[in-house]
C-alpha positions in Angstrom: -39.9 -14.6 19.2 -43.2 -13.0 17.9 -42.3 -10.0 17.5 -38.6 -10.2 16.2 -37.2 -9.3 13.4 -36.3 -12.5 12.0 -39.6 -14.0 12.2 -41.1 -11.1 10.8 -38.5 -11.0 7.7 -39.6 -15.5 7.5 -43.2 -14.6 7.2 -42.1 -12.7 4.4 -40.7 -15.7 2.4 -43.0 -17.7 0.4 -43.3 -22.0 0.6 -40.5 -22.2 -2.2 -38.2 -19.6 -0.5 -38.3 -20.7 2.8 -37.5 -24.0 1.4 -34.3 -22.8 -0.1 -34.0 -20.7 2.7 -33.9 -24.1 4.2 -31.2 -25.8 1.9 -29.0 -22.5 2.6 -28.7 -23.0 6.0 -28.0 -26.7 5.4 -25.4 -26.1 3.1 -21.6 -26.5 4.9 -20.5 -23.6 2.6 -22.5 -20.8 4.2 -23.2 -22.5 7.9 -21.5 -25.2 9.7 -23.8 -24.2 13.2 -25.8 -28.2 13.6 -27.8 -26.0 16.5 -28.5 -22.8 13.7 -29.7 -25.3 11.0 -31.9 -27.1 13.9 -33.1 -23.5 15.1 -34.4 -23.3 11.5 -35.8 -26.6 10.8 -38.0 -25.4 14.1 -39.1 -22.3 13.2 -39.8 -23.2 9.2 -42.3 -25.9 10.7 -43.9 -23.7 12.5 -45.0 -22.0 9.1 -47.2 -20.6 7.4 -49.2 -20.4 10.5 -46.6 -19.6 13.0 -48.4 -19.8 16.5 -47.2 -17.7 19.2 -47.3 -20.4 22.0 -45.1 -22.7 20.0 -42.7 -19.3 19.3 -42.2 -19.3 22.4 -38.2 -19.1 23.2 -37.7 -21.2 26.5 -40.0 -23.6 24.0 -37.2 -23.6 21.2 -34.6 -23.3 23.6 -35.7 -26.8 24.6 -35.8 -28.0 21.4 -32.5 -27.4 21.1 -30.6 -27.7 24.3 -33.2 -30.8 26.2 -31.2 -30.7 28.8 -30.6 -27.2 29.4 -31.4 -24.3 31.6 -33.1 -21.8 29.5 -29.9 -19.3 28.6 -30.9 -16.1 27.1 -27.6 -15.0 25.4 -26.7 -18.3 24.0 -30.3 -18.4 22.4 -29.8 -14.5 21.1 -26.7 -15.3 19.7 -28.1 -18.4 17.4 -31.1 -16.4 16.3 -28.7 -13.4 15.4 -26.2 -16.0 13.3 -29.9 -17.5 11.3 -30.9 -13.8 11.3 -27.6 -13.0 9.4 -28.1 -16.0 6.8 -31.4 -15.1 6.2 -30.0 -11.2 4.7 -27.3 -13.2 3.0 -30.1 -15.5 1.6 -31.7 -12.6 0.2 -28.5 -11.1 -1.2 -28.0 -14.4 -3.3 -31.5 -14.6 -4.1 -31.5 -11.3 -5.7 -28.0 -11.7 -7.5 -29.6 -14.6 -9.1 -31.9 -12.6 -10.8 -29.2 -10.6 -12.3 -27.0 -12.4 -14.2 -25.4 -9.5 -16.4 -23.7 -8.6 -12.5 -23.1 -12.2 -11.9 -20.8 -11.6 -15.1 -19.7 -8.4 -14.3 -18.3 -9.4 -10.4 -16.7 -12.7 -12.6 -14.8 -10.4 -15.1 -13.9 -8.1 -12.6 -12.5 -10.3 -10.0 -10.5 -12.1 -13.7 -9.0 -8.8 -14.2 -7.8 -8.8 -10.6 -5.7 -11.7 -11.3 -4.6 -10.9 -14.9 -6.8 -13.8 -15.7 -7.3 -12.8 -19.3 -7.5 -15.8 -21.0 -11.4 -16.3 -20.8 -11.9 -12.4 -20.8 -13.2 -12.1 -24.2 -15.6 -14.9 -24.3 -16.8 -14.1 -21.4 -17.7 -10.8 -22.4 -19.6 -11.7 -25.6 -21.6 -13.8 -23.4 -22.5 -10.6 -21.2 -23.3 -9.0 -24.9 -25.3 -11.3 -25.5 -27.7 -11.3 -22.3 -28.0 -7.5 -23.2 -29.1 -7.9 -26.5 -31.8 -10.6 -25.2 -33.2 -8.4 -22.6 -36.4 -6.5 -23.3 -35.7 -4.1 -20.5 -34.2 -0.4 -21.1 -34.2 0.5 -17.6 -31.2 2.4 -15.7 -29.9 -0.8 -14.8 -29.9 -2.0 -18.2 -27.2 1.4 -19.5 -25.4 0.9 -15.9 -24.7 -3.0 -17.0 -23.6 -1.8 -20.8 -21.1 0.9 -18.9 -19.7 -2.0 -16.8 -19.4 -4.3 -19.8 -17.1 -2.0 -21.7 -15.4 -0.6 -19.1 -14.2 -4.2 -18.2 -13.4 -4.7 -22.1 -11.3 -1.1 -22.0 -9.0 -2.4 -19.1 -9.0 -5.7 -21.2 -7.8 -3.7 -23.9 -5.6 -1.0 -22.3 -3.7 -4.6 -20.4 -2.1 -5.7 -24.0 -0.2 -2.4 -23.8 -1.7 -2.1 -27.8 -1.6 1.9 -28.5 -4.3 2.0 -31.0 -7.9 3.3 -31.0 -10.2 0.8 -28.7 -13.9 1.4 -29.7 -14.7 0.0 -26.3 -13.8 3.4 -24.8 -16.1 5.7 -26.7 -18.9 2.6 -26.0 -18.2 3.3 -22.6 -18.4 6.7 -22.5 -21.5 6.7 -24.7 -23.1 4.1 -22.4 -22.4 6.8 -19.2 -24.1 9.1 -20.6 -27.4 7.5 -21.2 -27.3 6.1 -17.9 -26.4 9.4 -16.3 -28.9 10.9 -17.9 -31.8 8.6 -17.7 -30.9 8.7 -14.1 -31.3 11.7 -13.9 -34.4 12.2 -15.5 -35.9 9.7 -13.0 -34.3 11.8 -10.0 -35.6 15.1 -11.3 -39.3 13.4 -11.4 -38.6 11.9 -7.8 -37.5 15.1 -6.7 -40.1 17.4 -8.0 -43.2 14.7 -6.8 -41.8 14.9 -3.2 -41.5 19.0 -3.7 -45.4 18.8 -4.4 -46.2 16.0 -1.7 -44.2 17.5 1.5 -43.7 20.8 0.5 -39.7 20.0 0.4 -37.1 22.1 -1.2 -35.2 19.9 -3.3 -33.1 20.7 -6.1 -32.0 18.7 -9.1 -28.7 20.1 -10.1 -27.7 20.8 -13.4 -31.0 19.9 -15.2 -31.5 22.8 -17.5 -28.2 21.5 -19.2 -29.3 18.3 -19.4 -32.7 18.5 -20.9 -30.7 20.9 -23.3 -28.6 18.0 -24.3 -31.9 15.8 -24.5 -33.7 17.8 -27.1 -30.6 17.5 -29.4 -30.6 13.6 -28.9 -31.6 12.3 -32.3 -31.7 8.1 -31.3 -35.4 6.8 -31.6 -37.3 3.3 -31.0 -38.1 2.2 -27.7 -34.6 3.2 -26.4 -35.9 6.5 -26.7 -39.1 5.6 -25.3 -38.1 5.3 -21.6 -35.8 8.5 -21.5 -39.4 10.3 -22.6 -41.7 8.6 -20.4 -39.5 10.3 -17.4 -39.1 13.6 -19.6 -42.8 13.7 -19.7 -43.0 12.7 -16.6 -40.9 15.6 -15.6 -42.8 18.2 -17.7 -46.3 16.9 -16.2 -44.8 17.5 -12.3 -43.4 21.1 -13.6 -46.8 21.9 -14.4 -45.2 23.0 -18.2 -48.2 22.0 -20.2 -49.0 19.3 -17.6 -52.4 17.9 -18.9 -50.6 17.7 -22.5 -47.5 16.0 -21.0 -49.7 13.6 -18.6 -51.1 12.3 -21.6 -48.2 11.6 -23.6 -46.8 9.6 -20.5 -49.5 7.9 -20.0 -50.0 7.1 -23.7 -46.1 6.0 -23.6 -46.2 4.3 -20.2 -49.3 1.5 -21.2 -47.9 1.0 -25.1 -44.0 0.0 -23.3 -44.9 -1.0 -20.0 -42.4 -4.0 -21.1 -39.5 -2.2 -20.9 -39.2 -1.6 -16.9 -39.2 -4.4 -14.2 -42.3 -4.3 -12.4 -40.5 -2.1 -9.3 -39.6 0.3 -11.6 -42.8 0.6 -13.7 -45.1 1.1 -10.6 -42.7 3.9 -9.3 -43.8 5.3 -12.6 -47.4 4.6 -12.3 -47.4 6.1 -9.2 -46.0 9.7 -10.2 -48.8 9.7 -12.8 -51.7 8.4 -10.4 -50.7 11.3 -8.0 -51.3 13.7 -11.0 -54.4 12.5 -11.2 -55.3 12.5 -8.1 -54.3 15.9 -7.4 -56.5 17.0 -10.6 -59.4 15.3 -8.2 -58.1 17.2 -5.3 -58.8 20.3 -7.1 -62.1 19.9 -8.1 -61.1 18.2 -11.9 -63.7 15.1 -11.6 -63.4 14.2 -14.7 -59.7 12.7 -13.6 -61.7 9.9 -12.1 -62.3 8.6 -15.3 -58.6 8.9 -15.8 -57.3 6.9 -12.4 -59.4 4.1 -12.7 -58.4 3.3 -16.3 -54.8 3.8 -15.2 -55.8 1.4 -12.4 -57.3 -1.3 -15.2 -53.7 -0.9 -16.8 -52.0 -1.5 -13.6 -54.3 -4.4 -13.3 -53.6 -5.8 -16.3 -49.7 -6.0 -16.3 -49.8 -6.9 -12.3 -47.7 -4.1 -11.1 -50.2 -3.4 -8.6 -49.3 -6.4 -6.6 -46.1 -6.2 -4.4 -44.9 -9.8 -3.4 -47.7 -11.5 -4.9 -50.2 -9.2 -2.9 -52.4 -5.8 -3.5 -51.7 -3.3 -0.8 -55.4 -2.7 1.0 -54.9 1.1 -0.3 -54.9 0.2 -3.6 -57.3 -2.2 -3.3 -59.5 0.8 -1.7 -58.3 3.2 -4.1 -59.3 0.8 -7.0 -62.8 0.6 -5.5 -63.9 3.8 -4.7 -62.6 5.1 -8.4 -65.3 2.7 -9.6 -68.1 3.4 -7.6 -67.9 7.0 -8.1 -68.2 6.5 -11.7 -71.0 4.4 -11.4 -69.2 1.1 -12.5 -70.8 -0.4 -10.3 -70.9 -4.5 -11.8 -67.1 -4.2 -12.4 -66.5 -2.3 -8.9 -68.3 -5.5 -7.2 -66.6 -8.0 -10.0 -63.2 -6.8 -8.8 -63.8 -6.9 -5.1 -64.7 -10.7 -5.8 -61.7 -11.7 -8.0 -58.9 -9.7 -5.9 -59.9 -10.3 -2.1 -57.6 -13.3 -2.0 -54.5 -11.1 -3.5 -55.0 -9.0 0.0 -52.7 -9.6 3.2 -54.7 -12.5 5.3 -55.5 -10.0 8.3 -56.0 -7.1 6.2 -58.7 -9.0 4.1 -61.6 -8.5 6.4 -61.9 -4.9 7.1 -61.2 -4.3 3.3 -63.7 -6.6 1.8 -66.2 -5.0 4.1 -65.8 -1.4 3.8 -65.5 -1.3 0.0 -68.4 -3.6 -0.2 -70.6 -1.8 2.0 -69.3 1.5 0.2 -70.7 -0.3 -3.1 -73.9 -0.9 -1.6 -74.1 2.6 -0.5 -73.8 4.3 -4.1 -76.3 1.6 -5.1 -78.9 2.9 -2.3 -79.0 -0.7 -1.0 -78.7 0.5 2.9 -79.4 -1.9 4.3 -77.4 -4.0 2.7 -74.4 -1.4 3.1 -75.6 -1.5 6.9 -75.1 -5.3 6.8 -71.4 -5.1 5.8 -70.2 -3.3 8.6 -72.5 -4.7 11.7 -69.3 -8.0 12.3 -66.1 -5.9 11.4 -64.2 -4.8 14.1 -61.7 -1.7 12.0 -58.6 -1.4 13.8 -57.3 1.6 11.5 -58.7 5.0 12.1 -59.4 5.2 8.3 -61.8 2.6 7.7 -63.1 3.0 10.9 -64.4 6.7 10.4 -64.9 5.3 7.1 -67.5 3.2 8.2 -69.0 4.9 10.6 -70.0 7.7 7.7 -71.5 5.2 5.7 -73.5 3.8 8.6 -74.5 7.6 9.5 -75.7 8.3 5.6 -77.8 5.2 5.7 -79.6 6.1 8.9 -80.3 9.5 7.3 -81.4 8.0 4.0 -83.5 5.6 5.7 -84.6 7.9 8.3 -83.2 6.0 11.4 -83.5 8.7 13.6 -82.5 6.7 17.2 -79.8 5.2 15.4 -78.7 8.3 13.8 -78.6 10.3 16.7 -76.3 7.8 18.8 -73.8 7.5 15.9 -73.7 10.7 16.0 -72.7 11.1 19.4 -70.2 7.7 19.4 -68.9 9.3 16.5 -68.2 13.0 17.8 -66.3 10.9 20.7 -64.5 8.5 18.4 -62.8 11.5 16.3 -62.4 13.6 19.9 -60.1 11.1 21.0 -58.3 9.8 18.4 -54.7 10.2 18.0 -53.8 8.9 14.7 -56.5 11.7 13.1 -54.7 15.1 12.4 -56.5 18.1 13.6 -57.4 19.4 10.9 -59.0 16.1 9.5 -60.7 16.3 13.2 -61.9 19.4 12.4 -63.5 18.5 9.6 -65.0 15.7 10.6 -66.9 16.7 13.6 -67.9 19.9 11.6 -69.8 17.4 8.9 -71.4 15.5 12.1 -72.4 19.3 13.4 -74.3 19.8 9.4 -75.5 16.3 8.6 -77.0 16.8 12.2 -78.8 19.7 11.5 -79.9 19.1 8.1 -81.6 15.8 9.3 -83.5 17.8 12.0 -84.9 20.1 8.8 -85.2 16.8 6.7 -87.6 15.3 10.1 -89.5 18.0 10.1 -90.2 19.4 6.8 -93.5 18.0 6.3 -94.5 19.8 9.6 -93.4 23.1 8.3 -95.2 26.2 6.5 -93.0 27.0 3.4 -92.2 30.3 4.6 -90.7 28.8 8.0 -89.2 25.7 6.1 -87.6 28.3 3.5 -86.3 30.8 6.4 -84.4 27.5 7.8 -83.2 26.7 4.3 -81.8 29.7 3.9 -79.9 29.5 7.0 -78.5 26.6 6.5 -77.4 27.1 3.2 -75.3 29.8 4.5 -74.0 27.5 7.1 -73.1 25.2 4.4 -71.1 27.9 2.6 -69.4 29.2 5.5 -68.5 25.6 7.7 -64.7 25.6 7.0 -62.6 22.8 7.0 -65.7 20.2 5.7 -65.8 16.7 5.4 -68.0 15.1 2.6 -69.0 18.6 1.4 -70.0 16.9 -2.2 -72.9 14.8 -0.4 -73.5 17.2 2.3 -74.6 19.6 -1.3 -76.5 16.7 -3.2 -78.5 16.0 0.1 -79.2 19.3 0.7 -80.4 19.7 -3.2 -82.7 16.9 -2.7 -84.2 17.7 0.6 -84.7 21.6 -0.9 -86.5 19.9 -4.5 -88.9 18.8 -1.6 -91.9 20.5 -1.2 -93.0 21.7 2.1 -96.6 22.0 3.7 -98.3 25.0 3.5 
């Protein structure tokens, strides 16, 4: 049972859901099955901890059928059927959260029965849970279209031949979600264009933004139709540090306009601006990301089910630490460990603190971090082996430098979830941190004419070493060992 799909989609489910999840599967409207709703009540005990010899199915098979030979098909079959609940579950849960299409699946299925009675109240009901949403979102123009497309059938059943305002409102309400959706699927588009090189095309666009630069409506109506436009213009690279700033100006001042899902899709298109600006040398972007980060922070779209994704969290921390903010870097390490996923929580907490300690020049305190984490992903486990290699050649552990080196040349050899390239890269910063710690060690032994000759040699190297991990420390430590003066 560990590994099935339906335990994995229950360990998804917080205490309250899997208690309605519960009261679903009890109810006689959605499942009759007494052995289903005992399956259940066994599996939902065995939460949040869910313990792999007690998941065991000739164990739950016994539960159910005491007196039973274990019978594999029967047992699939019932864990299928509570499979099945739990997406219908979810499907309920999530039409509860919309009640404009709880009231548009109710008007619909009235006018299937020429129920027309109750149509109009009904209706201004639906009007009126527009007008109290905040949110100007695609779905928000998508529920108006629906609205009055119901009211014009409404209107067109009387068999009244006079003008219905309803229609144009329809029509009117089409349009803005058609092009608002578009807008969002040009930006989609032309991110994925930049991130994998693809080849799609948004057709009919040029019209479209034609059409938006004669649209005269204003407020913050108008607001989220430009956050996308500017979003657009940033990705196109039309004026793109101008337009990145008025989308990110727009995006923090009406962050309250999008649902959360929505907003960090938006979020995201501008973070990957940014960090392509870093990409390409632009440094000063970092300054950029981590305030976008603090914004993300402070209306919690960086959480996803009540949880930061270790990435983030990473990405969070190293945006810190590189500008030097190095109290708040440790301060929000602290405050947000417990909003990471339970196993991912170790090996996060320890990299990004050692990585702290690192920039501070605390080595051995970096060194400290990583000596009980075992890193299972090939990120943070190169990861840390780097910072454990640039703390052995700051503190001149020359034993323990020289074996990392070597565990580390073998680590990157064999790995399979490293591209070549980033192997290549890799083992070419192991080749130059090697040899500049061999000049480092024996500077002070050197005439300055010798010492100078090597310099020079290895400064070429450092120019020529292509692809290059690190290259920004492999500079500054080779600045700081040349400042050095040699003997004579």
């Amino acid at each position: 049972m560990k590994n099935s799909r339906l335990l994995s989609y229950l360990k998804e489910l917080n205490p309250k859901e899997r208690k309605r999840f519960r009261d679903f599967v009890f109810s006689p409207y959605f499942n009759k099955n007494q052995k289903v709703r005992q399956l259940c009540e066994q599996l939902l005990r065995l939460a949040p901890a869910w313990d792999d010899k007690k998941l065991d199915r000739q164990l739950l098979y016994k539960a159910l059928f005491p007196t039973e030979a274990f019978h594999k098909g029967r047992f699939n079959n019932l864990v299928s059927d509570l499979l099945h609940l739990l997406y219908d579950f979810l499907a309920q849960s999530r039409l509860e959260t919309r009640p404009q299409l709880q009231r548009h699946l109710l008007l619909d299925e009235l006018l299937r029965r020429e129920l027309h009675r109750d149509i109009e109240r009904l209706a201004r009901g639906y009007s009126q849970l527009q007008r109290q949403t905040k949110l100007r979102h695609i779905d928000f123009y998508l529920d108006e279209y629906q609205l009055y497309e119901k009211l014009d059938r409404h209107f067109f059943s009387k068999g009244v031949r006079t003008y219905d305002e309803n229609l144009q409102q329809k029509n009117d309400a089409l349009d803005r979600f058609y092009l608002l959706s578009k807008l969002r699927m040009a930006a989609d588009m032309t991110s994925r264009n930049l991130v994998v090189g693809s080849a799609y095309e948004c057709h009919w666009l040029p019209d479209l933004l034609r059409h938006y630069s004669r649209w005269e409506g204003g407020g913050e109506e108008r607001a989220v139709f430009e956050i996308y436009h500017q979003v657009l213009q940033m990705l196109q690279g039309k004026e793109g540090e101008k337009a990145y700033g008025q989308a990110k100006r727009l995006v923090v001042a009406h962050h309250h306009l999008f649902p959360q899902e929505e907003l960090r899709e938006v979020y995201i298109f501008i973070l990957n601006y940014c960090i392509r600006q870093i990409n390409s040398g632009n440094s000063r972007y970092f300054r950029e990301l981590l305030d976008l980060y603090k914004a993300m922070l402070d209306s919690e779209v960086v959480f996803r089910n009540g949880y930061m994704p270790q990435w983030t969290f990473k990405n969070i921390s190293t945006a810190g630490i590189r500008l030097k903010e190095f109290e708040w870097t440790e301060q929000f390490i602290l405050r947000y460990q417990e909003q990471l996923l339970a196993e991912e929580r170790p090996n996060a907490i320890a990299f990004n603190l050692a990585a702290l300690y690192y920039a501070q020049k605390d080595y051995p305190r970096a060194l400290s971090q990583l000596h009980n984490v075992e890193f299972i992903n090939a990120s943070y486990h190169l990861g840390a082996k780097l910072i454990q290699l640039k703390s052995y050649y700051e503190l001149d552990e020359s034993e323990a430098f020289l074996a990392l080196i070597e565990a580390s040349k073998k680590y990157i050899s064999r790995n399979r979830q490293l591209s070549e390239h980033a192997k290549n890269a890799n083992l070419n910063f192991l080749h130059f941190i090697r040899r500049l710690f061999q000049l480092k060690s024996s500077q002070y032994r050197l005439r300055t004419v010798e010492f100078k000759k090597k310099e020079r040699a290895l400064s070429e190297r450092l120019e020529q070493l292509q692809p290059l991990a690190n290259k920004d420390w492999l500079e500054e430590a080779f600045s700081n060992l040349s400042s050095r003066p040699a003997s004579k």
